[in-house]
N, CA, C and O of each residue as an XYZ file, in Angstrom:
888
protein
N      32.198     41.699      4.041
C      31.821     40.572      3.201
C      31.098     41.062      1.959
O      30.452     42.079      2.213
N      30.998     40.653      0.667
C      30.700     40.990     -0.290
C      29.037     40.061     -0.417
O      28.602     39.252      0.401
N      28.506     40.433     -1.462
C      27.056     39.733     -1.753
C      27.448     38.431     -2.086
O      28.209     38.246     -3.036
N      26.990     37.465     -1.377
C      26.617     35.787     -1.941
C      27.868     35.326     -0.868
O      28.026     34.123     -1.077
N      28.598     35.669     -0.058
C      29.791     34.957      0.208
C      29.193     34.108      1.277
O      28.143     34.448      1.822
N      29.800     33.061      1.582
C      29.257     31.963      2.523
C      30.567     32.015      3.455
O      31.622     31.812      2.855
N      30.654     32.275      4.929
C      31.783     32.123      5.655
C      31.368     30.781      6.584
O      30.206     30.378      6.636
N      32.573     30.093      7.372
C      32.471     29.602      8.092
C      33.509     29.396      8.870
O      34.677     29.045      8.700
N      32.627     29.781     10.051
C      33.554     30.018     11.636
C      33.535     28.491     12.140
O      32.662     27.625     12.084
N      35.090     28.502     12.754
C      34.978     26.995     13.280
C      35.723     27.400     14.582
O      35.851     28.573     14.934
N      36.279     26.164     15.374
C      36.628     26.310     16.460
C      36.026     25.382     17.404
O      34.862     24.980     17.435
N      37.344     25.010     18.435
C      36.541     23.911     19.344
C      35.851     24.827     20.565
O      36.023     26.021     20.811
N      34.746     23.528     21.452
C      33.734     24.306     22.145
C      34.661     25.326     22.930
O      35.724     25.129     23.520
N      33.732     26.760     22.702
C      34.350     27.731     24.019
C      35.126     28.622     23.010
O      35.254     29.789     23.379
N      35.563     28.363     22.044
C      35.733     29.266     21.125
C      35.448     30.906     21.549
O      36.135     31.734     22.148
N      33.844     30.953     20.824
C      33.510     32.202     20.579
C      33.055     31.801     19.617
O      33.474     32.681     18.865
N      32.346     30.961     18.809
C      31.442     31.335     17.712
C      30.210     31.285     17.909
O      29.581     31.524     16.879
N      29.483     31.042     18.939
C      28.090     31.436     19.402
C      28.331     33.014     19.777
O      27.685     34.001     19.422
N      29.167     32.938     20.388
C      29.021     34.339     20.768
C      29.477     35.400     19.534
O      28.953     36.492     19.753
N      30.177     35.410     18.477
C      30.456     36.018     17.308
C      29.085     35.991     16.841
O      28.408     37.012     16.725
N      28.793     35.161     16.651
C      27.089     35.343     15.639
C      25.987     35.945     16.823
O      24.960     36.274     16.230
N      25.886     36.161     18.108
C      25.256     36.907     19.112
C      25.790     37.965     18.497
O      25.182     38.171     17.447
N      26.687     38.758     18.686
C      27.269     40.331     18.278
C      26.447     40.649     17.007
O      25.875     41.738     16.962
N      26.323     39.617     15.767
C      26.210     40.264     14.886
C      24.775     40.278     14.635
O      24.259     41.131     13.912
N      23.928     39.088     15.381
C      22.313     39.612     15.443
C      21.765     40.675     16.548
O      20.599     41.064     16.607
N      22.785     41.057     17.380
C      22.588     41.593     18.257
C      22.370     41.699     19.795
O      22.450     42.670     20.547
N      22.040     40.257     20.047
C      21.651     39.564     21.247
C      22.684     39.536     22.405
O      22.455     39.407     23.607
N      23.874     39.685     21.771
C      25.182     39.822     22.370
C      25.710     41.185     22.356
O      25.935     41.564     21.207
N      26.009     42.136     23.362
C      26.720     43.031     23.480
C      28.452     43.397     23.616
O      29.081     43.486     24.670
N      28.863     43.532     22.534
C      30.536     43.571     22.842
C      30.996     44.312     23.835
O      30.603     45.470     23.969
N      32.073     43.642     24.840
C      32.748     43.988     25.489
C      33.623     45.290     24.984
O      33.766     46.281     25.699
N      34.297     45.144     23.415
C      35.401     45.663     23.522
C      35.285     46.240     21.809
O      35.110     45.276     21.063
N      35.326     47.112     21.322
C      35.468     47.075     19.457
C      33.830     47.380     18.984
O      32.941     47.685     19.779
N      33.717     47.278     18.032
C      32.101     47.867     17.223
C      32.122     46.856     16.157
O      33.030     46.687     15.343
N      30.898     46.131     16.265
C      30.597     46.024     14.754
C      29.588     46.563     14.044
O      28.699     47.218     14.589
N      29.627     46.373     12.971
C      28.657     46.830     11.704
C      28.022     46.093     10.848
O      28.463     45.449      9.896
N      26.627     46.260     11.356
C      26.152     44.914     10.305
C      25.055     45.728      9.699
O      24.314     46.540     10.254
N      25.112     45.231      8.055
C      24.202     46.605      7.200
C      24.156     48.122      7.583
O      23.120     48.768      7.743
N      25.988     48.797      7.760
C      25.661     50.029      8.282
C      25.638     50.566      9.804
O      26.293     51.412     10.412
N      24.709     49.790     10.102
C      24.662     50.177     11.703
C      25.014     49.331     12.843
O      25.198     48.128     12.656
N      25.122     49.835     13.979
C      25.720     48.863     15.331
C      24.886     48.003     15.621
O      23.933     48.691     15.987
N      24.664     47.226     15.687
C      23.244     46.168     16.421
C      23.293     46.502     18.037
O      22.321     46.819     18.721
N      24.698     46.351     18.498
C      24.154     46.865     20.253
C      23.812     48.260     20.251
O      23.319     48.599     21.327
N      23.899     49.099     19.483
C      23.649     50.498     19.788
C      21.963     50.786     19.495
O      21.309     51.631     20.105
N      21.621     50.211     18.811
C      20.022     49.987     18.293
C      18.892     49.975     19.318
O      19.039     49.105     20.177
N      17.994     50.595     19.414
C      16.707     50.311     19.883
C      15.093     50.071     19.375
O      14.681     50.916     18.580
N      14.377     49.247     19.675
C      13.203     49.629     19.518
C      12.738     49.025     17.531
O      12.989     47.894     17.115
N      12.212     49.897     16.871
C      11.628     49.804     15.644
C      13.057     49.551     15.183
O      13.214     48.388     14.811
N      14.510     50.576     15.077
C      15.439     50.001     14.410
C      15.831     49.000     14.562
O      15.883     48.209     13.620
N      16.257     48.669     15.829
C      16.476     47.161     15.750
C      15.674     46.317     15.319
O      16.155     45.246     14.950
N      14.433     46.488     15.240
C      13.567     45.148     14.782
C      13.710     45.024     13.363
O      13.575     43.943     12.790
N      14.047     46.366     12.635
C      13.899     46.514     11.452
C      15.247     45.822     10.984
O      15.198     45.174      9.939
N      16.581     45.915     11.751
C      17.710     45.134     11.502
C      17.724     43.800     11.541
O      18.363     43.226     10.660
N      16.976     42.945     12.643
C      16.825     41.910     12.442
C      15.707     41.253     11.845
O      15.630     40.025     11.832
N      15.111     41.761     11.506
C      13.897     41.503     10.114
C      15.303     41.320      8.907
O      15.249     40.487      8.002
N      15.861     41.755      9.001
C      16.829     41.695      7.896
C      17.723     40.527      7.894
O      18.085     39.940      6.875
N      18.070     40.213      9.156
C      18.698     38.845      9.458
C      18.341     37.556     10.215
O      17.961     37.607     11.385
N      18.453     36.503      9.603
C      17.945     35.852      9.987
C      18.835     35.085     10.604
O      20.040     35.208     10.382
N      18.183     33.922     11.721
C      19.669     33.225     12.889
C      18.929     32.018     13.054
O      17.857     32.043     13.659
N      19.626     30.428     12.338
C      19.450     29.250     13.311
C      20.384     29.603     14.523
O      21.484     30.155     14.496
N      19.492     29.033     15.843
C      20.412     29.058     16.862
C      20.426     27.814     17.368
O      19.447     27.086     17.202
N      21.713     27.318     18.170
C      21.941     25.478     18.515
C      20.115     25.024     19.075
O      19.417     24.016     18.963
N      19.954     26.222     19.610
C      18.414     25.548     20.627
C      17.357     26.204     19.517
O      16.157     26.042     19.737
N      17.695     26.807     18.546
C      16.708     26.628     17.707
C      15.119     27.379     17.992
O      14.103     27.184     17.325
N      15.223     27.982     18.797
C      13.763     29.100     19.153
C      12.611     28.527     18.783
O      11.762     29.354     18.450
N      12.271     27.390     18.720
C      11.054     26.545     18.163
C      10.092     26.456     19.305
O      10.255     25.518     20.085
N       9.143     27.269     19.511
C       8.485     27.066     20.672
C       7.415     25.591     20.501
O       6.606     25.396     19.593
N       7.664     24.849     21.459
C       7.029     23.076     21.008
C       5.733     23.077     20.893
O       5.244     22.650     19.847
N       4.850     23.585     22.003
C       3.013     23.312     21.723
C       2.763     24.041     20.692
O       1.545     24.112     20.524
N       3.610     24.866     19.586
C       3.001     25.699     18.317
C       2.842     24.600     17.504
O       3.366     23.537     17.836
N       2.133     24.700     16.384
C       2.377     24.078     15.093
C       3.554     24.408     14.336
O       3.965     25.564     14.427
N       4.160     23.599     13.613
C       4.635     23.735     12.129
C       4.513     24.858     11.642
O       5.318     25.785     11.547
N       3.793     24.784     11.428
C       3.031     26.140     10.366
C       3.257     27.529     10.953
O       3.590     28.389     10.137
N       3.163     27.810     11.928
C       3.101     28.925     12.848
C       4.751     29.012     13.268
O       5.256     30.122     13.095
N       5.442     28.176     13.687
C       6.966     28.304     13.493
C       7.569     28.838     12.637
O       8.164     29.882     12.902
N       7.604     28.315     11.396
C       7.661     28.653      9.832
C       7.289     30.326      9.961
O       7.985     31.285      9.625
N       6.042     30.305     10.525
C       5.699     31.851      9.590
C       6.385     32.603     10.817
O       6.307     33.819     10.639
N       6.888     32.345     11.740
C       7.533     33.192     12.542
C       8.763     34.328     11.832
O       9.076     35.392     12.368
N       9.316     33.829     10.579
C      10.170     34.801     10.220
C       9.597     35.680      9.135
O      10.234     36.219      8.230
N       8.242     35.745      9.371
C       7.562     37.147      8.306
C       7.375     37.711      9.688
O       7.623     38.892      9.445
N       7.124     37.668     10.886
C       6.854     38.534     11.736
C       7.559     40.197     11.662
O       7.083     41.333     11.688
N       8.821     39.662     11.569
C       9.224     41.407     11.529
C       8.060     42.211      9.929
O       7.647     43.357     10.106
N       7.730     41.568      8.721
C       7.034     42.346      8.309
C       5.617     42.314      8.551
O       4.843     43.040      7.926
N       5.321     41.659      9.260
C       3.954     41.883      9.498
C       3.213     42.686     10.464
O       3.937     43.155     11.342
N       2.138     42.938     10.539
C       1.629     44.107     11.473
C       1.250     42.707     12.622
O       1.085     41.496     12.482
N       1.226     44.059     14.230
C       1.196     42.982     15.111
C      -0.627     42.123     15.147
O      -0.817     41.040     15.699
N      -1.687     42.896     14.466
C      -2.876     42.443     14.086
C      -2.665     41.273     13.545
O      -2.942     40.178     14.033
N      -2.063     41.551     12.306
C      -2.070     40.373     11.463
C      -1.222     39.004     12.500
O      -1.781     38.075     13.084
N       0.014     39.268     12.448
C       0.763     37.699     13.570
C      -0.588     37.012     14.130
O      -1.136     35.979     13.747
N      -0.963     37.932     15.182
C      -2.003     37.324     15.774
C      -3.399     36.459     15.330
O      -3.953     35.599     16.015
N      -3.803     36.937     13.992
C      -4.688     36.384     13.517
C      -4.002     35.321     13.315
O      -4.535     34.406     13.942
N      -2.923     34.905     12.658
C      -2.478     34.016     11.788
C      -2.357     33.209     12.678
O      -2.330     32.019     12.362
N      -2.277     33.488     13.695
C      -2.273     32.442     15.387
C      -3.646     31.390     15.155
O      -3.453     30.194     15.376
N      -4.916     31.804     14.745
C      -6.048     31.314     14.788
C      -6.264     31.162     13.317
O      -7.164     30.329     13.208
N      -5.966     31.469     12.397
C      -6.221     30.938     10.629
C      -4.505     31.467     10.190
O      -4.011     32.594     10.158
N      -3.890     30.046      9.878
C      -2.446     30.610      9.473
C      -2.763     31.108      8.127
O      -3.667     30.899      7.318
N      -1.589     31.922      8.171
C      -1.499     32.910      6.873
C      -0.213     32.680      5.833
O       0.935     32.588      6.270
N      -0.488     32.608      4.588
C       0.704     32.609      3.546
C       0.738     30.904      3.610
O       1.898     30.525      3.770
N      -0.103     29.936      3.537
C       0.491     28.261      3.955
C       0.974     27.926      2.880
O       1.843     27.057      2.959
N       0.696     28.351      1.760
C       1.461     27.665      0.469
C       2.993     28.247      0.368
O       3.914     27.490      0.061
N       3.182     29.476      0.613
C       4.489     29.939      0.564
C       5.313     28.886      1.861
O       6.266     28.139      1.640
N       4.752     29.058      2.968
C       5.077     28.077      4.131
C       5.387     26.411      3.927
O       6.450     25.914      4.300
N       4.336     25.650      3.301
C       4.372     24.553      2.518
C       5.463     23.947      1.513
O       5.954     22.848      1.256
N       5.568     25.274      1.088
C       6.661     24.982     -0.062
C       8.342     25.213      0.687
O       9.339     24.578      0.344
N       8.300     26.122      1.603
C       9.708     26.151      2.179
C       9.714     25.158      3.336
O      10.646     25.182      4.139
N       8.762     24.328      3.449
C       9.379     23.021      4.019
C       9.474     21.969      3.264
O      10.123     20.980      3.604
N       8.650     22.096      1.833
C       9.049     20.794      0.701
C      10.746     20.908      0.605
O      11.466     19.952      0.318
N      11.163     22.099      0.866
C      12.553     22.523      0.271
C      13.521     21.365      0.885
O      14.454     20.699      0.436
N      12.587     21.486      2.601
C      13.975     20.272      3.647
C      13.031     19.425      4.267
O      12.897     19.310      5.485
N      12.049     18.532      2.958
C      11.487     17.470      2.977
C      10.773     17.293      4.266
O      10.968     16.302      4.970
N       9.919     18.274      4.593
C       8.669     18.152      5.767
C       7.826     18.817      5.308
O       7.450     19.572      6.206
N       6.932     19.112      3.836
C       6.090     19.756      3.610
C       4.555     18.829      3.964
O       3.505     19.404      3.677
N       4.481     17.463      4.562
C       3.732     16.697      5.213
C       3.537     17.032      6.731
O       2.639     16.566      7.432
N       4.378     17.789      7.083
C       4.614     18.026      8.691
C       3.805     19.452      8.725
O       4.147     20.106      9.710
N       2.914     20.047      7.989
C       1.964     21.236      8.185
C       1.882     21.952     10.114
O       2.405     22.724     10.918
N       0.690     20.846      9.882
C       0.257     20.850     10.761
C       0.576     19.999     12.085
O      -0.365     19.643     12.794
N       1.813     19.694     12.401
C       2.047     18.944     13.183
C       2.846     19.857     14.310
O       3.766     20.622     14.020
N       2.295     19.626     15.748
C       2.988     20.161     16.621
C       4.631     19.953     16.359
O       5.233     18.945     15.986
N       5.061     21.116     16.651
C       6.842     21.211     16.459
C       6.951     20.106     18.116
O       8.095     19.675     17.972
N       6.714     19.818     18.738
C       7.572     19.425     20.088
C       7.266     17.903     19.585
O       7.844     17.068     20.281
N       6.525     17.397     18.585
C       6.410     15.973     18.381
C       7.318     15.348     17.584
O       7.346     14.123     17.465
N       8.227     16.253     16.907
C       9.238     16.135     15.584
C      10.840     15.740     16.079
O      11.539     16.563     16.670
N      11.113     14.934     15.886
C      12.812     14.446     16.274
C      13.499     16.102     16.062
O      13.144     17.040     15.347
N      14.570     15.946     16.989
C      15.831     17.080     16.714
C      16.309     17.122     15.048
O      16.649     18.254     14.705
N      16.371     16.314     14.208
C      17.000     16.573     13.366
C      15.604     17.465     11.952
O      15.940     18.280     11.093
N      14.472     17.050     12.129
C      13.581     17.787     11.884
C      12.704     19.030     12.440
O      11.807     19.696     11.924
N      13.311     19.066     13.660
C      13.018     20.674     14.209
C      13.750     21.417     13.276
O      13.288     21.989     12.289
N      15.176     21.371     13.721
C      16.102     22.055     12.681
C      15.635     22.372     11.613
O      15.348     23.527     11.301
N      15.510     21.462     10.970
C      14.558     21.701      9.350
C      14.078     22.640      9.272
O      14.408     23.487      8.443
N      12.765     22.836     10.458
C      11.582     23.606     10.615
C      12.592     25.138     11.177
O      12.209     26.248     10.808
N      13.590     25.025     11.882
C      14.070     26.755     11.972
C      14.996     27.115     10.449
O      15.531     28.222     10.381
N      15.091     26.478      9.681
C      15.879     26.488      8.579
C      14.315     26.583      7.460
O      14.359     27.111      6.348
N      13.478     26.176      7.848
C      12.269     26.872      6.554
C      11.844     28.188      7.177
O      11.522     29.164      6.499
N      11.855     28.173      8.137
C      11.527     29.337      8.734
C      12.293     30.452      8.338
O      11.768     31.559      8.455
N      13.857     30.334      7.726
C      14.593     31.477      7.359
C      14.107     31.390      5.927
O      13.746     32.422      5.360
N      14.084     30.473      5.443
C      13.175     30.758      3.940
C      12.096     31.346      3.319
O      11.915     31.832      2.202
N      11.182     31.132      4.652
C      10.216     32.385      4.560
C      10.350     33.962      4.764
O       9.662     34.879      4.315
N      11.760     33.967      5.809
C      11.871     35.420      6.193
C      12.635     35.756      5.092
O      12.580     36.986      5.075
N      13.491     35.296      3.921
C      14.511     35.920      3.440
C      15.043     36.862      3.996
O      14.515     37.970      3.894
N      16.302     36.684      4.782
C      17.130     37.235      5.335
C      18.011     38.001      4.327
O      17.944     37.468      3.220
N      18.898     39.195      4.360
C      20.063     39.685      3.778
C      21.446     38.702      4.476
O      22.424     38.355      3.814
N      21.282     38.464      5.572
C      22.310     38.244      6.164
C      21.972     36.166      7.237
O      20.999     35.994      7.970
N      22.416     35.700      7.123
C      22.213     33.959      7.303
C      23.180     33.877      8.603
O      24.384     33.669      8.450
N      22.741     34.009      9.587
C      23.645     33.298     10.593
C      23.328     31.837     11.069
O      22.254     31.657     11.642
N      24.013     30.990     10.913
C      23.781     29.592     11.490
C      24.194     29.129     12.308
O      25.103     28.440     11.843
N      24.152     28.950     13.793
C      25.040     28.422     14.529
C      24.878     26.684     14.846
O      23.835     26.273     15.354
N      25.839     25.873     14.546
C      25.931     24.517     14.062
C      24.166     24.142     13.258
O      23.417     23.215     13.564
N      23.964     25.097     12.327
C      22.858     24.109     11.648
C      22.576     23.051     11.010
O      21.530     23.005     10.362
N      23.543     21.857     11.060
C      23.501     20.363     10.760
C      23.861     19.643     11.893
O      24.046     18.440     11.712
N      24.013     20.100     13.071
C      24.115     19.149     14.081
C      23.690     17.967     14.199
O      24.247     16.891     14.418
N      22.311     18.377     13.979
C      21.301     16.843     14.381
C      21.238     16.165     13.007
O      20.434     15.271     12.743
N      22.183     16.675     12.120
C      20.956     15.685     11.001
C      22.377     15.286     10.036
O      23.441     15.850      9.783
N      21.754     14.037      9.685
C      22.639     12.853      9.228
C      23.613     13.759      7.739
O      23.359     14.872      7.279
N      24.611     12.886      7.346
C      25.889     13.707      6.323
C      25.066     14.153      4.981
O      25.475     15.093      4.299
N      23.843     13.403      4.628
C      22.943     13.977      3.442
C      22.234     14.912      3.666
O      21.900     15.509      2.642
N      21.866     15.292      4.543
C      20.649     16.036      4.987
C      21.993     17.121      5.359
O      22.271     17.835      4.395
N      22.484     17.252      6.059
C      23.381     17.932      6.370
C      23.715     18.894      5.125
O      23.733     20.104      5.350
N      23.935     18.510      4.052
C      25.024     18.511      2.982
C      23.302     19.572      2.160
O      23.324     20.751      1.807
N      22.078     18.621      2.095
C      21.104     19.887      1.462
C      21.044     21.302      2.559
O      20.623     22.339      2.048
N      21.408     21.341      3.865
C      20.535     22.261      4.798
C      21.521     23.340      4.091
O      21.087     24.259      3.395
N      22.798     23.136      4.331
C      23.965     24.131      4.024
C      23.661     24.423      2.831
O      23.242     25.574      2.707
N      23.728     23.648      1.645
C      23.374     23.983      0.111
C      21.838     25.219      0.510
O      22.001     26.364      0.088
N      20.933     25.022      1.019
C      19.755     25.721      0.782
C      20.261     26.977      1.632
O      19.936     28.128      1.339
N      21.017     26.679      2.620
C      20.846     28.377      3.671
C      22.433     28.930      2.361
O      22.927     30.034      2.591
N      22.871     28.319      1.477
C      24.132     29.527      0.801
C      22.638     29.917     -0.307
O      22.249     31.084     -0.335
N      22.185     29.245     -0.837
C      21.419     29.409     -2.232
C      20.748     30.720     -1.440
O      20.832     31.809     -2.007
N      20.017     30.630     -0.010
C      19.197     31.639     -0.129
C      20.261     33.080      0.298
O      19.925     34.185     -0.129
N      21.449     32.943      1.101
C      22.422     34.251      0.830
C      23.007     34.402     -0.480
O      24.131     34.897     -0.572
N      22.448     34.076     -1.380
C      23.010     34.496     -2.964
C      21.518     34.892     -3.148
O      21.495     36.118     -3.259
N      20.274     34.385     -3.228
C      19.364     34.599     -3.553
C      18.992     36.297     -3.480
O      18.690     37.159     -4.304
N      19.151     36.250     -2.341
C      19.198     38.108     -1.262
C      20.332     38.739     -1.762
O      20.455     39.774     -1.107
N      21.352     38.639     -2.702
C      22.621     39.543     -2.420
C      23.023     39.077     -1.195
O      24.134     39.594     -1.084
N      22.827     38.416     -0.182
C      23.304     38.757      1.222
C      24.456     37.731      1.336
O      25.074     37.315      0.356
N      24.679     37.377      2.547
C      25.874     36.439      3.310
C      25.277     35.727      4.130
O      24.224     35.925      4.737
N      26.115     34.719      4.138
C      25.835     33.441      5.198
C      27.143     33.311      5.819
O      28.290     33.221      5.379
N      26.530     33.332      7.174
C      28.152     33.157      7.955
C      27.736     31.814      8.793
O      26.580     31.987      9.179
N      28.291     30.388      9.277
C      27.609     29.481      9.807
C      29.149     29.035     10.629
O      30.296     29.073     10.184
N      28.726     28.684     11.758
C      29.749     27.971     12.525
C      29.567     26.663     12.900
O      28.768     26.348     13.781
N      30.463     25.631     12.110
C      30.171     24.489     11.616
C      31.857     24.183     12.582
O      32.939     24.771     12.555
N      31.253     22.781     13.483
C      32.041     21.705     13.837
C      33.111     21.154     12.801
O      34.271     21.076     13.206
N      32.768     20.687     11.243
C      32.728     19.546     10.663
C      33.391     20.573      9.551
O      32.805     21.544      9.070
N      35.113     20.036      9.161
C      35.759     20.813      8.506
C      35.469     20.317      7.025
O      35.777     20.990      6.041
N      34.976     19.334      6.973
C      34.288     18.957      5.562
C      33.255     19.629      4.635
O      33.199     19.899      3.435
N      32.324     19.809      5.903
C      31.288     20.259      5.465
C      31.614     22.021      5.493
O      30.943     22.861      4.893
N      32.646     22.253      6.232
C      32.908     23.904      6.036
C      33.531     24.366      4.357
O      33.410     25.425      3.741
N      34.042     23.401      4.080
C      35.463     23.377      2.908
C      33.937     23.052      1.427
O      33.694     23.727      0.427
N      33.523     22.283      1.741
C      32.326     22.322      1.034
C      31.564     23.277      0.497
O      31.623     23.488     -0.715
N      30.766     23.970      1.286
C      30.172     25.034      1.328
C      30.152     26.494      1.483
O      29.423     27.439      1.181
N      31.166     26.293      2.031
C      31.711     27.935      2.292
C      33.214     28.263      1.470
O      33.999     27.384      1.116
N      33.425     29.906      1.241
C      34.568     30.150      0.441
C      35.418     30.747      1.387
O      36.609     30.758      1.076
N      35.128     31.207      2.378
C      35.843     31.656      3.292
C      36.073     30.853      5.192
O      35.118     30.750      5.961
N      37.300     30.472      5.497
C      37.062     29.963      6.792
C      37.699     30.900      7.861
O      38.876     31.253      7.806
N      36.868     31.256      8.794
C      37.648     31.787     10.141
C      37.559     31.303     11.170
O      36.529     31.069     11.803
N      38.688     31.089     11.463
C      39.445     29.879     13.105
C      39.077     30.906     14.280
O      39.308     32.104     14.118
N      38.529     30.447     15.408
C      38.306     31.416     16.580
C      39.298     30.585     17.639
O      39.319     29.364     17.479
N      40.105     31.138     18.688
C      40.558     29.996     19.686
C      40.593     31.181     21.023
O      41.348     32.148     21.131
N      39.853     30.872     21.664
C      39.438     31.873     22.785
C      39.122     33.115     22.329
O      40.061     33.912     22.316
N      37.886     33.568     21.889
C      37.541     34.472     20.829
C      38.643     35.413     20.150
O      38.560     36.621     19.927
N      39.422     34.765     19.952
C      40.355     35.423     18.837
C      40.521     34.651     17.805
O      40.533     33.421     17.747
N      40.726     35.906     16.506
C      40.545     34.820     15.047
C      42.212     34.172     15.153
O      43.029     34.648     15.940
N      42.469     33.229     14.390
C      44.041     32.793     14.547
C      43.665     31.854     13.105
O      44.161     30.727     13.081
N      43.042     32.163     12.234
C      42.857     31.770     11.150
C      41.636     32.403      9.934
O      40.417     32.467     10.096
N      42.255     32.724      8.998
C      41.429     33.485      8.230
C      41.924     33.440      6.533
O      42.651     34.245      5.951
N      41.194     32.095      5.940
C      41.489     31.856      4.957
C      40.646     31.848      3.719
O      39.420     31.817      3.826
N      41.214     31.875      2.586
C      39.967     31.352      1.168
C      40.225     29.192      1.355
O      41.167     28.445      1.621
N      38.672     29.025      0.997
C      38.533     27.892      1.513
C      39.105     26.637      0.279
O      39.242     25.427      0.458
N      39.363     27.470     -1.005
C      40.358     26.531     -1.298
C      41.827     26.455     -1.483
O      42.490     25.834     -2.314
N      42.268     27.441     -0.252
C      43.566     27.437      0.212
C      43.462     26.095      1.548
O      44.474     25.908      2.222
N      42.631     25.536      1.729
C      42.607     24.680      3.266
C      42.215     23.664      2.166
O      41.807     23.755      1.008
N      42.647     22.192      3.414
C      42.434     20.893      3.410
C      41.538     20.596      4.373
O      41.299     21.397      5.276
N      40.925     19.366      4.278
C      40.005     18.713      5.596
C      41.104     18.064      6.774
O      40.878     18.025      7.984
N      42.541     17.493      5.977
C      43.347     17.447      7.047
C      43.916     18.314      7.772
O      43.999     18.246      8.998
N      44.540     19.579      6.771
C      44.541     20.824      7.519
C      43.465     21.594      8.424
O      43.881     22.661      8.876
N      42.264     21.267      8.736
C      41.343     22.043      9.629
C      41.343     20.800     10.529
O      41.146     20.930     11.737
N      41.539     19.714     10.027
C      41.159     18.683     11.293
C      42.628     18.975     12.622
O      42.558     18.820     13.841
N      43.628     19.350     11.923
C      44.771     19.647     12.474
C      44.403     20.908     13.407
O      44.285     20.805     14.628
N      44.257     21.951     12.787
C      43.399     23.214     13.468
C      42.490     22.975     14.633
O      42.615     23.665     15.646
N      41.444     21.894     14.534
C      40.954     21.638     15.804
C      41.861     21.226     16.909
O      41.958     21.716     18.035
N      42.751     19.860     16.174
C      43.404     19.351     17.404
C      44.094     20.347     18.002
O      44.186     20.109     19.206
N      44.843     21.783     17.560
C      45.454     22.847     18.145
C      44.852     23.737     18.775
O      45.416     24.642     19.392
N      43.556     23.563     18.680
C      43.179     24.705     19.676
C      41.963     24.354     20.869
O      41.297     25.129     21.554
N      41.974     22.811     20.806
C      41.067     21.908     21.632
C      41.951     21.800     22.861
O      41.586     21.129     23.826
């Protein structure tokens, strides 16, 4: 993938696109083939390198890693952790640290009022939010999203995607997101890849596709 490109993996459930974006943060170990993400293997990694690889990338995941009795605030700053020393995290546990930088990357997806508010008190479609400012603080090289507009209505939807491509152009980096909703893929992304039992069986520029043509694509491999 080149700097700024936005992909999006689709496919009905069972696919393989949770598990494609596992391989490439690492969390997932391939059965079969190697990949390469910035250079190196992510399953082959241990220890400081790996942390140092995924300091580099950042991942909404469907469940969203939002631990609930934290605050806001402390969610958010969860993606400076890879640069921070483990002293510092911890303080910031008891006086958060960086809140204006934090503040401002939730004005971005309209919860910069939600500071201080326990994450487990916030509807699903504003958790999300909160793991999507959270990659704004980490600036990632690399954007994995797995369905990051699920919960949240066709407007809100339509800024989350706009803000996670702006910040893989921002970085040089890529955004790869595996999106249900062939609208919102054709939208936002320039590249689409079809998974149908983790094999690709589609791999296009996204204004070679239609929304009827991908809606067709689902019905074929559902």
């Amino acid at each position: 993938m080149t700097a700024g490109s936005r992909v999006a993996v689709i496919g009905a459930s069972g696919a393989g696109k949770s598990t494609l974006l596992g391989v490439l943060d690492g969390s997932v170990t391939p059965t079969a083939g190697r990949v390469e993400v910035h250079g190196a293997e992510p399953a082959a990694l241990r220890g400081r390198e790996l942390r140092r690889l995924r300091a580099r990338t950042g991942t909404v995941r469907q469940h969203l890693d939002l631990p609930g009795p934290l605050r806001v605030v402390h969610n958010v700053n969860a993606g400076r952790l890879g640069a921070w020393s483990t002293a510092r995290a911890a303080w910031s546990l008891v006086r958060p640290q960086g809140t204006a930088e934090v503040r401002a990357a939730l004005d971005r997806v309209d919860l910069a009022d939600r500071l201080h508010e326990r994450t487990d008190r916030l509807s699903g479609g504003q958790r999300q939010r909160v793991a999507v400012a959270r990659l704004l603080v980490q600036r990632p090289d690399l954007v994995l999203a797995d369905e990051p507009a699920s919960a949240l209505d066709p407007a809100l939807a339509d800024v989350v995607l706009s803000l996670l491509g702006e910040l893989a152009t921002e970085q040089d980096g890529a955004l790869v997101a595996a999106l249900h909703d062939p609208a919102l893929a054709l939208r936002h992304c320039d590249r689409v890849i079809g998974l149908d039992s983790g094999r690709i069986v589609l791999d296009a520029p996204a204004s070679s596709l239609t929304v009827a043509g991908l809606e067709g694509f689902y019905g074929v491999v559902r």
